[in-house]
C-alpha positions as CSV (number, residue, x, y, z in Angstrom):
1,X,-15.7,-8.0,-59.9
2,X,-15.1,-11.8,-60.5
3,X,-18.0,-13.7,-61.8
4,X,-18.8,-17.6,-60.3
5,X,-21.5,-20.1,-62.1
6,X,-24.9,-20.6,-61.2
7,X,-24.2,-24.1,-60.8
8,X,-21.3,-23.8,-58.6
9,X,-23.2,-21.6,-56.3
10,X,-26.1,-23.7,-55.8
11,X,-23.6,-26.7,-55.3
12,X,-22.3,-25.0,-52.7
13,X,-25.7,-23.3,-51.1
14,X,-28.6,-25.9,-52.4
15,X,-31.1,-24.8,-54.4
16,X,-33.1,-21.7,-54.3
17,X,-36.5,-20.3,-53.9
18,X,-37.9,-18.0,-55.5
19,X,-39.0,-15.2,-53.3
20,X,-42.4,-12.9,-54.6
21,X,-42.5,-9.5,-53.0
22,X,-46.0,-9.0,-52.2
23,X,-45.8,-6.5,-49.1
24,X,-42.8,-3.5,-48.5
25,X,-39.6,-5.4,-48.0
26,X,-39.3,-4.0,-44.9
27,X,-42.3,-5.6,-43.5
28,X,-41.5,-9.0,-45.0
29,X,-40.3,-11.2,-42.0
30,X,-38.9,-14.2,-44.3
31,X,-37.0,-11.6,-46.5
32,X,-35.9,-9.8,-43.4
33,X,-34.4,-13.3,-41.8
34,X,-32.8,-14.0,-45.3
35,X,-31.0,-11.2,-45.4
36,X,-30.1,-10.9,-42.1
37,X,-28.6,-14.7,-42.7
38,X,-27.1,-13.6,-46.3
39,X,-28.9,-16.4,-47.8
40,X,-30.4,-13.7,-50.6
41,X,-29.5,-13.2,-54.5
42,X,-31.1,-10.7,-56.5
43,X,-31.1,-11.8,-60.3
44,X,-31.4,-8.9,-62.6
45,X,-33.6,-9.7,-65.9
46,X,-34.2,-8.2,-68.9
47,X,-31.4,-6.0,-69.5
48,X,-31.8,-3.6,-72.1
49,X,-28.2,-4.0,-73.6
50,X,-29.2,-7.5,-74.5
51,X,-26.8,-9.2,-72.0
52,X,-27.6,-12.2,-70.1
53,X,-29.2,-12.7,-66.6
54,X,-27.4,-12.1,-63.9
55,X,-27.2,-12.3,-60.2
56,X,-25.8,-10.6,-57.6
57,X,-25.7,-11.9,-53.7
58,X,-27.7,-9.4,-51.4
59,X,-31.1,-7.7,-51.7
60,X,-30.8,-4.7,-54.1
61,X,-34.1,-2.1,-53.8
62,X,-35.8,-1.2,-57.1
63,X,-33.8,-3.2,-59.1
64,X,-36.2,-4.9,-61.7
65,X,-35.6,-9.1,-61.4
66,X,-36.2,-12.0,-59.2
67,X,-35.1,-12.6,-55.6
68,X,-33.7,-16.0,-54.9
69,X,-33.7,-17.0,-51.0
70,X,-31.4,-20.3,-50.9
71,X,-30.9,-22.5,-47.8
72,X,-27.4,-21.8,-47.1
73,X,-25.2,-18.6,-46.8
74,X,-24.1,-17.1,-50.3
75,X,-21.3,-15.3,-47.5
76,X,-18.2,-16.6,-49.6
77,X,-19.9,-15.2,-52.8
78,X,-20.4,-11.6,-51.5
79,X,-18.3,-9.9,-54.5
80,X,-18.6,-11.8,-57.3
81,X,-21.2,-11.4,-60.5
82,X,-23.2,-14.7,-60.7
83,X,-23.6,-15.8,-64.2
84,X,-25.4,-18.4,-66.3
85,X,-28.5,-18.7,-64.4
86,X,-30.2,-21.9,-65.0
87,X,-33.8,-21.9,-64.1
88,X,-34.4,-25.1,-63.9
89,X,-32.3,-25.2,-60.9
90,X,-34.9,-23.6,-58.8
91,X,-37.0,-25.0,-56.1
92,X,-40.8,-23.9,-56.7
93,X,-42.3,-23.9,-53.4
94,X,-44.9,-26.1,-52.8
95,X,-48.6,-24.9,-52.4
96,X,-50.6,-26.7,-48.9
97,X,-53.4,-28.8,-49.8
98,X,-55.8,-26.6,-48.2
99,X,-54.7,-23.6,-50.7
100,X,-55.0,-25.9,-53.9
101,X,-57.7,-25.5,-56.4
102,X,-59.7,-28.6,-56.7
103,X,-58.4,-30.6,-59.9
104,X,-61.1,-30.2,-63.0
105,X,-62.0,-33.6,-64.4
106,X,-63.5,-32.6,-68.4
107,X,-66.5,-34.3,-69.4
108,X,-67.1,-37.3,-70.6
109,X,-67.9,-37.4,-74.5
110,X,-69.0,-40.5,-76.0
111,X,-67.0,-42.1,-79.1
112,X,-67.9,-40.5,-82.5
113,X,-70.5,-43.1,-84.4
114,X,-72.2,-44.7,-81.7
115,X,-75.7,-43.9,-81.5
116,X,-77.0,-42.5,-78.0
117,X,-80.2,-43.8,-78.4
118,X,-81.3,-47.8,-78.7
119,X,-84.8,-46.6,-79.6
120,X,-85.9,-44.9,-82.8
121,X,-86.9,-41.3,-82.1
122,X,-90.6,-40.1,-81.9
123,X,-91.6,-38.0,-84.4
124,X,-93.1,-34.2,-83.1
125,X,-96.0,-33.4,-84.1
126,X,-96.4,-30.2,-85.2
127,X,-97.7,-27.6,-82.3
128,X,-101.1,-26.8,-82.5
129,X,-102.3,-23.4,-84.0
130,X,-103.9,-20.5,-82.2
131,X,-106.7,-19.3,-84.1
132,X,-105.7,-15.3,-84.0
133,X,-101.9,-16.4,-85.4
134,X,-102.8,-17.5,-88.6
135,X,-102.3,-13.6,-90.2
136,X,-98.8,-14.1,-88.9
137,X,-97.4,-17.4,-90.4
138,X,-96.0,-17.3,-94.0
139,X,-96.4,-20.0,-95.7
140,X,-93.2,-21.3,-97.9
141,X,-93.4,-22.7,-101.2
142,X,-92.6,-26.4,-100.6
143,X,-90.3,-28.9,-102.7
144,X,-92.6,-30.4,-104.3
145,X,-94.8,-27.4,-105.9
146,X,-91.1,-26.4,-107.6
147,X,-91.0,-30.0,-109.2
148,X,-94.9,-30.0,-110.0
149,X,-94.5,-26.5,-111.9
150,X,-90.8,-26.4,-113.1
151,X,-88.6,-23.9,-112.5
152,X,-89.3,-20.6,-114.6
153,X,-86.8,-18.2,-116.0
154,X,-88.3,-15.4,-113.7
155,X,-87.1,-17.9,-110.2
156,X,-83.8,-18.3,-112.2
157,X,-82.8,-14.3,-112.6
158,X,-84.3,-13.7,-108.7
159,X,-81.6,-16.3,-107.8
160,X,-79.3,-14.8,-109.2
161,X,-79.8,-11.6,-108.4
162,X,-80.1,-12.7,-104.6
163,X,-76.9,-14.4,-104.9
164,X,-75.2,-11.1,-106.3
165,X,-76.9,-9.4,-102.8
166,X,-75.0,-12.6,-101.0
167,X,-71.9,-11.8,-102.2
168,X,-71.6,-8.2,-101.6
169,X,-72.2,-8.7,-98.2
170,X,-69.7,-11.1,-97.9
171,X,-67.5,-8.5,-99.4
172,X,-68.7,-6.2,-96.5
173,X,-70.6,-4.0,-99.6
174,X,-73.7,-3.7,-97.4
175,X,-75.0,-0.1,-98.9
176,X,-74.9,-1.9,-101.9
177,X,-76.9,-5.2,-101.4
178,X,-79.5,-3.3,-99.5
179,X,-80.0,-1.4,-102.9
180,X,-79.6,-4.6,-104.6
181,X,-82.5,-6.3,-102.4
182,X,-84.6,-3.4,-102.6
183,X,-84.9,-3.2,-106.7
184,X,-85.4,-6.7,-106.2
185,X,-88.5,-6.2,-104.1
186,X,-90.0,-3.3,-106.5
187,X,-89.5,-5.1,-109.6
């Protein structure tokens, strides 16, 4: 078998579409008229001894590739291996407007450093408390009773020892910092 460019053939036939086979190919009417025309080349891909693409004029069943349909008759090409296919030949068809997804515009963000607001903010004000909630809010040591007392040795070695609990989590040692956390709470 003789073998023929990709280029030379679509010189000579125009460029191809490529051809999806969503029903039975013997219920496709544009395949059918294709091949009845000899306007069809079956491409096979991805072949397992490594060797490049290659196409072959007519419609081969089962064989794992593309189908190209061109626009003229690939007749004088009938037994000959076409051979360095260049994709970028191809016509993609086009896709009617009423089929096209609508085109997504991104937001709008606004330019790092430039404040949103002219205004300065109000400040909240803290939400009013229920008088049945009060058992359930914990009140937390604030800055300013750690600077009023100092820091004492016994804040120092918790730290630590809560830090040694961080890290074996972050180690994925949970078993471990649970234990760690739990002599911490007994002691």
């Amino acid at each position: 078998m003789s073998t023929i460019r990709f280029s030379k053939v679509v010189e000579a036939a125009g460029k191809p579409v490529v051809h999806v086979l969503w029903v039975d190919p013997e219920k496709d009417p544009v395949l059918k008229k294709a091949i009845d025309s000899e306007r069809v080349m079956t491409v096979r891909q991805g072949l397992p001894n490594g060797k490049a693409d290659y196409g072959t004029v007519g419609f081969q069943k089962g064989v794992s590739g593309q189908i190209l349909i061109f626009p003229g008759s690939l007749k004088r090409f009938v037994d000959q291996r076409v051979t360095g296919l260049k994709y970028d030949l191809l016509e993609w068809p086009t896709v009617p407007k009423s089929q096209q997804v609508d085109k997504v515009v991104p937001p709008k963000r606004s330019a790092k450093g430039t404040p949103k607001q002219t205004q300065a903010p109000a400040v909240a004000k803290p939400p009013a408390v229920a008088e049945g909630s009060a058992a359930t809010v914990i009140k937390f040591p604030s800055s300013e009773d750690d600077d009023a007392g100092g820091t004492t040795a016994a804040i120092e070695e918790l730290k630590k020892q809560v830090s040694f609990a961080i890290q074996a989590l972050e180690e994925g040692k949970q078993v471990a910092a649970f234990k760690l956390l739990s002599r911490i709470i007994d002691s």
